[in-house]
C-alpha positions in Angstrom: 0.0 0.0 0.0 1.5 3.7 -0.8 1.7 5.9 1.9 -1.7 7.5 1.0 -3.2 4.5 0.8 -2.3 3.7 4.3 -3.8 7.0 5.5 -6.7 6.0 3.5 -7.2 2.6 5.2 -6.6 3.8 8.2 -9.2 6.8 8.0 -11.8 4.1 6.4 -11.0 1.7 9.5 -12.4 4.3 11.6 -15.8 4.9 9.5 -16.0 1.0 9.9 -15.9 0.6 13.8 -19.1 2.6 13.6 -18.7 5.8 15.2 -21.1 7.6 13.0 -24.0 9.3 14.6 -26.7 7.0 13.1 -24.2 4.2 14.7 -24.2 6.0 18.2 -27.2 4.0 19.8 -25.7 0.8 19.0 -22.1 1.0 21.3 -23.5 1.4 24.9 -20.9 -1.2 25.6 -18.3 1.3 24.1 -15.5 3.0 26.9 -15.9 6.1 25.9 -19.7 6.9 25.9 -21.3 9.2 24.1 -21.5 12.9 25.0 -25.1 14.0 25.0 -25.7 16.8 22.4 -25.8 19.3 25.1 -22.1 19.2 25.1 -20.6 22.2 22.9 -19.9 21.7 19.4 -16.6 20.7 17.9 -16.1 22.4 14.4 -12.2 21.3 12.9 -10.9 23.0 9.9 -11.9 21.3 6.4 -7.9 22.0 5.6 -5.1 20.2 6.8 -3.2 22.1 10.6 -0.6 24.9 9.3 2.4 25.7 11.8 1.0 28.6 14.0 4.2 30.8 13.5 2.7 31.1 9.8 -0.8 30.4 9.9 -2.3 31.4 13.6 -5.5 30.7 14.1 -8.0 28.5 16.7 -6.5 25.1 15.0 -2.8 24.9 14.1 0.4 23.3 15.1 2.0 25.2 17.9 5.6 22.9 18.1 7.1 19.7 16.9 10.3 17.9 18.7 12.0 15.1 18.4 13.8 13.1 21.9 16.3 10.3 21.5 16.0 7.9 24.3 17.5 8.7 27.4 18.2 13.0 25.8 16.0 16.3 26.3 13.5 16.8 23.9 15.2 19.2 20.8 12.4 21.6 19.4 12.3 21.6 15.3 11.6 24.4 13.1 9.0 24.8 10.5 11.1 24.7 7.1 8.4 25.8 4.2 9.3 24.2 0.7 10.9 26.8 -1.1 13.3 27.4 1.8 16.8 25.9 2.4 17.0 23.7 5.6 19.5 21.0 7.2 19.9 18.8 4.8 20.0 14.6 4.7 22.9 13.1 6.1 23.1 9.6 5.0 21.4 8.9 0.9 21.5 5.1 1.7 17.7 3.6 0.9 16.1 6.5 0.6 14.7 8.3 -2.9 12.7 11.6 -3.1 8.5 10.8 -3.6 5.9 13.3 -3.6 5.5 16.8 -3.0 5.2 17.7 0.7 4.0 21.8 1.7 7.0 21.9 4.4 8.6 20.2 7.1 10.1 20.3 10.7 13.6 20.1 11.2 16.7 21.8 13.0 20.3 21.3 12.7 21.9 18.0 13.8 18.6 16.4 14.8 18.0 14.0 12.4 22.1 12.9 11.9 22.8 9.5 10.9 19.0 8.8 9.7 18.3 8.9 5.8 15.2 11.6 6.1 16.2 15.3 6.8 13.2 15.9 9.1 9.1 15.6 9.6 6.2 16.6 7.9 3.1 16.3 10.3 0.3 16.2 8.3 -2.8 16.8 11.0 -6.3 17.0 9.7 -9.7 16.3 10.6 -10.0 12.0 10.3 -12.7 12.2 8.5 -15.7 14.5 7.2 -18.1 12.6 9.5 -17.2 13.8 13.2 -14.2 15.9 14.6 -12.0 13.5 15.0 -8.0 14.8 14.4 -6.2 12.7 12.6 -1.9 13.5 13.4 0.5 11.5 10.6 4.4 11.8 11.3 5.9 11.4 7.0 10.0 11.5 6.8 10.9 14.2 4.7 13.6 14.4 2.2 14.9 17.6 0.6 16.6 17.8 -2.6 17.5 21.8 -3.2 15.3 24.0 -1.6 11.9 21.4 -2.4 10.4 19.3 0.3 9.5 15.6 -1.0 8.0 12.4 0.9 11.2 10.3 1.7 10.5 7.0 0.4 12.0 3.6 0.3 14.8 3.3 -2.5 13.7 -0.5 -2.4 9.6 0.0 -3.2 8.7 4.2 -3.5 5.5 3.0 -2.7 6.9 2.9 1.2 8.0 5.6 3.3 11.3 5.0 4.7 11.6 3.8 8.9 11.2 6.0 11.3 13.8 5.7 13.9 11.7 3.7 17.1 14.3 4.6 19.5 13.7 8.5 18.9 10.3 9.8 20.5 8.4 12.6 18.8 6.8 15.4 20.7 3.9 17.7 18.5 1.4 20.5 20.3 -2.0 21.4 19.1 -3.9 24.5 19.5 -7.1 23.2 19.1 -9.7 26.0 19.9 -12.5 24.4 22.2 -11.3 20.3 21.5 -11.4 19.2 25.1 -9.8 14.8 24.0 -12.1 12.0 25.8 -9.5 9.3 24.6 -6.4 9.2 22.0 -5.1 6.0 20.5 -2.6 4.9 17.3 0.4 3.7 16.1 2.9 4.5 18.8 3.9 3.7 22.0 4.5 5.1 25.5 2.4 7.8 24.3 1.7 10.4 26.9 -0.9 13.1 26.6 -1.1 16.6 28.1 -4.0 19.5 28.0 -4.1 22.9 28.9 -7.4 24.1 28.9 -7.5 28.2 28.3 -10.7 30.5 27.1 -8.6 31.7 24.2 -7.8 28.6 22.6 -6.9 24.9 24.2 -3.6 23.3 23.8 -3.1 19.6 23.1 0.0 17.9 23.6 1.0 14.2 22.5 4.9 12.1 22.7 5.2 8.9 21.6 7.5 6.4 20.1 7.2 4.7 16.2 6.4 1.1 15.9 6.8 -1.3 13.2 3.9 -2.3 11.4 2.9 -4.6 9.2 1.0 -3.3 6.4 -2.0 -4.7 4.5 -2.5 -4.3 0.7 -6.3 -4.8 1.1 -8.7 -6.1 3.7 -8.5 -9.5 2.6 -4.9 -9.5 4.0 -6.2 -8.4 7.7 -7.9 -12.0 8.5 -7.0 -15.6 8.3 -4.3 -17.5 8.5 -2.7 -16.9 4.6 -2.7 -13.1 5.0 0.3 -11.5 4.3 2.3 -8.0 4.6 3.2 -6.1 1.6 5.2 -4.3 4.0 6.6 -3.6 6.9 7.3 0.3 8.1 8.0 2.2 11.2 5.9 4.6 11.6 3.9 7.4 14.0 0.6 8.5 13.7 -2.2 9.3 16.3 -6.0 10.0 16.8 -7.6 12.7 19.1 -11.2 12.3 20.2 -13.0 15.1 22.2 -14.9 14.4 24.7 -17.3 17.7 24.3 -18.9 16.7 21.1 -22.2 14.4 20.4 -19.8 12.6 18.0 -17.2 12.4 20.7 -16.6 10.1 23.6 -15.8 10.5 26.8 -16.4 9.5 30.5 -17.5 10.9 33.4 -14.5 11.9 35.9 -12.0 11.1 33.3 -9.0 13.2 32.5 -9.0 12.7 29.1 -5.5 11.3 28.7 -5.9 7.9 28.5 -4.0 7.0 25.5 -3.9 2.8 23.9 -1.1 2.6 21.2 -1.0 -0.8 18.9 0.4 -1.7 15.9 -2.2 -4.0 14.5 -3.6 -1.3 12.3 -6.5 -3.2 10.7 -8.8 -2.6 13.0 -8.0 0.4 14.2 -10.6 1.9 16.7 -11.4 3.1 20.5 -11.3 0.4 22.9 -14.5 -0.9 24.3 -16.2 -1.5 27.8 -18.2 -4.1 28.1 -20.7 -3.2 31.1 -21.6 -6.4 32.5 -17.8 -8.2 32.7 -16.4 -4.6 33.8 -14.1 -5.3 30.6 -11.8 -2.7 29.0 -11.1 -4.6 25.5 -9.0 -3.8 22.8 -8.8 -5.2 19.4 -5.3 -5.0 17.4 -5.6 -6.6 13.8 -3.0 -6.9 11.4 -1.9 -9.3 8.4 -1.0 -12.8 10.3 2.5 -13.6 7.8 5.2 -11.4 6.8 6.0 -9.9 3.1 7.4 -12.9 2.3 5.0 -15.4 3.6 8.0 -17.3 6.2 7.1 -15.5 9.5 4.8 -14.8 11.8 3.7 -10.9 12.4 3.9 -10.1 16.1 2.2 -7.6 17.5 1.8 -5.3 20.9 -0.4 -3.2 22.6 0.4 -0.6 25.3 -2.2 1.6 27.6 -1.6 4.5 29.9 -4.8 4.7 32.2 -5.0 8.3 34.6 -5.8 7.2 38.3 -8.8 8.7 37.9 -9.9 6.7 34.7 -9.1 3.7 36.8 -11.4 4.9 39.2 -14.3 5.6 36.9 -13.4 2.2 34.9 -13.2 -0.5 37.9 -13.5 1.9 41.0 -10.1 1.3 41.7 -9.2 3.1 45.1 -5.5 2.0 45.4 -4.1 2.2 41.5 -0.8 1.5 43.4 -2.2 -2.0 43.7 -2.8 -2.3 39.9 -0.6 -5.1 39.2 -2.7 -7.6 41.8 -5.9 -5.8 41.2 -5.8 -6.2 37.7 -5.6 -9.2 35.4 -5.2 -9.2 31.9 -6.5 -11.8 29.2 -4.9 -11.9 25.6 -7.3 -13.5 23.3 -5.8 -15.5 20.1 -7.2 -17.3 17.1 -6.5 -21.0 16.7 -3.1 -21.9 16.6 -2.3 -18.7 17.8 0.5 -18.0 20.8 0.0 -18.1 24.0 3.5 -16.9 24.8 3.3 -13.0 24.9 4.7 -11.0 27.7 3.1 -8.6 29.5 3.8 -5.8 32.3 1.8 -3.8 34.9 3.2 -0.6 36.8 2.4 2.7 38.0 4.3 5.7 36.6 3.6 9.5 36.6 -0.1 8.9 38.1 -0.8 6.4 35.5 -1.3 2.5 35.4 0.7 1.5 32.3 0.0 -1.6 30.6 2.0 -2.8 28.2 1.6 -6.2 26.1 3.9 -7.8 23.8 4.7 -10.7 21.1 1.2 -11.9 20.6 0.6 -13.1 16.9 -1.6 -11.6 14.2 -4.0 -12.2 12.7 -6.9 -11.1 15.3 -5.7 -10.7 18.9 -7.7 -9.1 21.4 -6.4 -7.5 24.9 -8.8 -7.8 28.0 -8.2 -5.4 31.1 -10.5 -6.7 34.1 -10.3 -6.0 38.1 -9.4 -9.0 39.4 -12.6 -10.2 41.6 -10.6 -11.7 44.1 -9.0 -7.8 45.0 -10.5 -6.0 47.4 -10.6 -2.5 48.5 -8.0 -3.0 51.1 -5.7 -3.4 48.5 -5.6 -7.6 49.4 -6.1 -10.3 46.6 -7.7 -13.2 48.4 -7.3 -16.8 47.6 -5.0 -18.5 45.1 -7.1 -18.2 42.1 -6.1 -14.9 39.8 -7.6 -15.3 36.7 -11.1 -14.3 35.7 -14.0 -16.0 37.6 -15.5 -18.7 35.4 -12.4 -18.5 32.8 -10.1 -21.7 33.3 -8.4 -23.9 30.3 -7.2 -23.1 26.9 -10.8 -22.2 25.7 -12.3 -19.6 27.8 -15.3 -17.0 27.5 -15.0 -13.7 28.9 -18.2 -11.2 28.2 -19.7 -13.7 25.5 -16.7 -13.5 23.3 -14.8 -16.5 22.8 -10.9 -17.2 21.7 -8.9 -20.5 21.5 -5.7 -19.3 23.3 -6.3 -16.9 26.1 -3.7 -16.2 28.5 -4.9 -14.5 32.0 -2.0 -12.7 33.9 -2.5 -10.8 37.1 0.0 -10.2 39.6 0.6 -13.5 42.0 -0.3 -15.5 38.6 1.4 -16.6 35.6 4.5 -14.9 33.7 6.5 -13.2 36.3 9.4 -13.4 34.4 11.5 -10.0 33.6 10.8 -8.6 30.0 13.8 -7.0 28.3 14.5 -5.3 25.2 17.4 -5.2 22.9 17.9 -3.1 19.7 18.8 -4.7 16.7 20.6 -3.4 13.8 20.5 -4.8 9.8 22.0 -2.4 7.3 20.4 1.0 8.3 17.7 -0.5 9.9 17.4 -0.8 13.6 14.4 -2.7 15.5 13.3 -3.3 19.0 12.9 -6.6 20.7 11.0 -7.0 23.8 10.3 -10.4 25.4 11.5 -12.6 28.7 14.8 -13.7 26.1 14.8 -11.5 23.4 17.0 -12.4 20.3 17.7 -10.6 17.3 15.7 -12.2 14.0 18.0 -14.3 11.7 20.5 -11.4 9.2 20.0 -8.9 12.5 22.6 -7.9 14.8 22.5 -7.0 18.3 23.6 -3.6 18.5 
C-alpha cells in the first residue's frame, strides 16, 4: 500500500468501527460513551493544521520535537518548501517521492538517519465527526523542495522511522477538550491545557513497526500477508465535548492505547456487565514474504482517575494484583506473549507484547478476588468462570487466552534489545529477546 493508501485505510477503519452518529445507539458497551448533544460543538478546519508561527488561528500546530531515548526533547523548526534547511545526512535507501508543503527540522537532529526531518500532516480523520487525525511522513529535501522520503527498495513505502527517537507535536485546538487518544505509537503520553482563548493539546510517543496490509482481505485468516513492513507514527484525538465524541464521566482525558495492528484500528471498548476494557489489534498474520509470523503489541496508559471511573479502583498503586489481563488469540495462535503492569507518573501502564496476528484481542478486568483493602484473596487470579485453553469472557470466545495478574502466571522479567541490519534498527521485547535471523545485536 503507498503511503496514501495507508492514511486511506486507516481513516476508512475508523468509518468501519461505527462511530457515526446513526451508529451511536448501538455501542452502549463502548469505553468512551457518548457525550449527549448538550455538550458544545466541535467544528475542525476542512484543511489540513498549518504551523501557528505562519498560519495562527484556533487550529494549528504550535511545536514539533524530536527526543532520543534517554536525551532532552530538541524543538524543530517549520522549514516551508521553497526554503533551504539542514539537509539529509546519509542517501542510503532512501529516494525523493511526492511533494510535501514543508517540514520540521533543526540542525543536527536527524544525523545519521536517511530523512532530513518531519512533515506532520494533521487534519480532521474524516468529514463525519471531529475526530483529528496526526500523521508523522519523513521528509527528504533535494535543493530548496520538500519531498516524501521514500523507500529506495519499493517508493511505494515511506522510509523507517527511527523507534528509538520519540516525537513530541502540540495542538492549538480552539475548544477540543480529548475523551480518549489511541494509534500507532507507544508510551504515548498526553497533556491538556485548557485556556478560554484557545486549548492546547500535547502528545509524545515512540514509532512502531507495522505490518502493512495491501487490502482487507490481507487483515484475517491464516494466509494473509504484509506487503510491507514500516516504522511509523501516527495518532487519533477524540473530544470528549462533542455528540460525535466520547468521553467518561471523571476522566482526564489522557488515556491513551497505542498498537500496531492497524486493521482494526478503533477506540477500545467496555463491556458493562464483565467490567471489561477490551481492545482489538488486527494486522496481516505472515510477513511480506510469507515465512514469519507478524507479532504484535499493545500498550495503555490509564489516569488514576480513569481507573477509578473504569473498575472503582481506590489504590491504582495496587494495579498489578488488582488487575488481570487476558490476551485472546485465534486458533493456533500464541499463547506466549509478555506482559507488564506498573504505575508511573499517576498512570497505570500496561504494556503487552509478542502476541501473533492475525486477530488478537487484549482484555483489562479487576481481578474479583482484589478487594478495596488493597488484598487479593485466595490462590485463584484469573477471571472468575475462565479456566483452560478455551475460555469466555463477556460472551466473546478465543482459543488461546492467557490471564495474567500479579501473584499468577508470567513473572518473568521482560527485556529489550535493539537490533541493527544495514540502516535499519528494530526493538525486541520479550523474557529472552534475540535478534531475527540477518540482525545484529547492537
Amino acid at each position: 500500500m503507498r503511503d496514501d493508501e495507508g492514511a486511506e485505510m486507516r481513516i476508512n477503519s475508523l468509518r468501519r468501527t461505527g462511530f457515526i452518529a446513526t451508529s451511536l445507539a448501538m455501542m452502549g458497551a463502548l469505553l468512551i460513551i457518548p457525550i449527549s448533544p448538550a455538550g458544545a460543538a466541535v467544528t475542525l478546519p476542512t484543511e489540513a493544521f498549518q504551523a501557528c508561527s505562519i498560519a495562527p488561528g484556533d487550529y494549528c500546530i504550535e511545536s514539533v520535537g524530536v527526543q532520543p531515548v534517554g536525551g532532552a526533547v530538541q524543538a524543530l523548526q517549520w522549514v516551508a518548501t521553497g526554503s533551504s534547511g539542514p539537509a539529509v545526512s546519509k542517501n542510503e535507501g532512501v529516494v525523493a517521492g511526492r511533494d510535501l508543503p514543508g517540514r520540521w527540522s533543526a540542525s543536527g537532529a536527524f544525523d545519521g538517519e536517511n530523512y532530513d526531518g518531519l512533515y506532520l500532516e494533521v487534519k480532521q480523520a474524516n468529514p463525519f465527526a471531529p475526530w483529528i487525525f496526526a500523521d508523522a511522513k519523513p521528509t527528504l529535501s533535494p535543493g530548496n523542495s520538500v519531498k516524501l522520503a521514500t523507500s529506495s527498495s519499493s517508493a511505494n513505502y515511506p522510509v523507517n522511522l527511527n523507534p528509538d527517537v520519540a516525537i513530541s507535536i502540540k495542538l492549538r485546538v480552539g475548544n477540543f477538550e480529548p475523551g480518549v487518544t489511541f494509534g500507532v505509537g507507544t508510551d504515548g503520553t498526553i497533556t491538556f491545557t485548557p485556556s478560554g482563548s484557545g486549548n492546547t493539546l500535547g502528545f509524545l510517543g515512540y514509532p512502531v513497526k507495522v505490518p502493512l496490509a495491501k487490502s482487507t482481505r490481507d487483515c484475517s485468516g491464516e494466509s494473509g500477508s504484509a506487503v510491507a513492513v514500516v516504522t511509523q507514527f501516527n495518532t487519533i484525538f477524540v473530544p470528549k465535548n462533542d455528540d460525535k465524541g466520547y468521553g467518561i464521566d471523571g476522566s482526564t482525558g489522557r488515556l491513551y492505547v497505542g498498537s500496531n495492528g492497524i486493521c482494526k484500528l478503533s477506540t477500545p471498548s467496555w463491556i458493562a456487565n464483565t467490567k471489561t476494557f477490551s481492545y482489538k489489534a488486527s494486522g496481516p498474520k505472515l510477513s511480506p514474504d510469507g515465512k514469519e509470523t507478524n507479532t504484535g503489541f499493545y500498550y495503555a496508559a490509564i489516569p488514576f482517575a480513569d481507573a477509578k471511573a473504569l473498575w472503582g479502583l481506590d489504590r491504582p498503586q495496587d494495579a498489578v494484583s488488582a488487575l488481570v489481563v487476558s490476551i485472546k488469540t485465534t486458533a493456533g495462535g500464541s499463547s506466549g506473549a509478555t506482559k507488564s503492569v506498573s504505575v508511573k507518573n499517576e498512570h497505570i501502564v500496561i504494556a503487552v507484547s509478542g502476541f501473533e496476528f492475525p486477530d488478537p484481542s487484549v482484555d483489562i478486568s479487576l481481578n474479583p478476588e482484589y478487594n478495596s483493602k488493597g488484598a487479593v484473596t485466595g490462590a485463584n487470579n484469573t477471571l472468575g468462570g475462565v479456566t483452560g485453553n478455551n475460555n469466555t469472557l463477556g460472551g466473546v470466545s478465543g482459543n488461546n487466552n492467557m490471564s495474567l495478574a500479579g501473584g499468577g502466571a508470567n513473572k518473568s522479567k521482560v527485556k529489550t534489545i535493539t537490533c541493527t541490519k544495514g540502516n535499519k534498527t528494530r526493538k525486541v521485547t520479550e523474557v529472552k529477546p534475540q535478534c531475527p535471523k540477518g540482525w545484529k545485536k547492537a
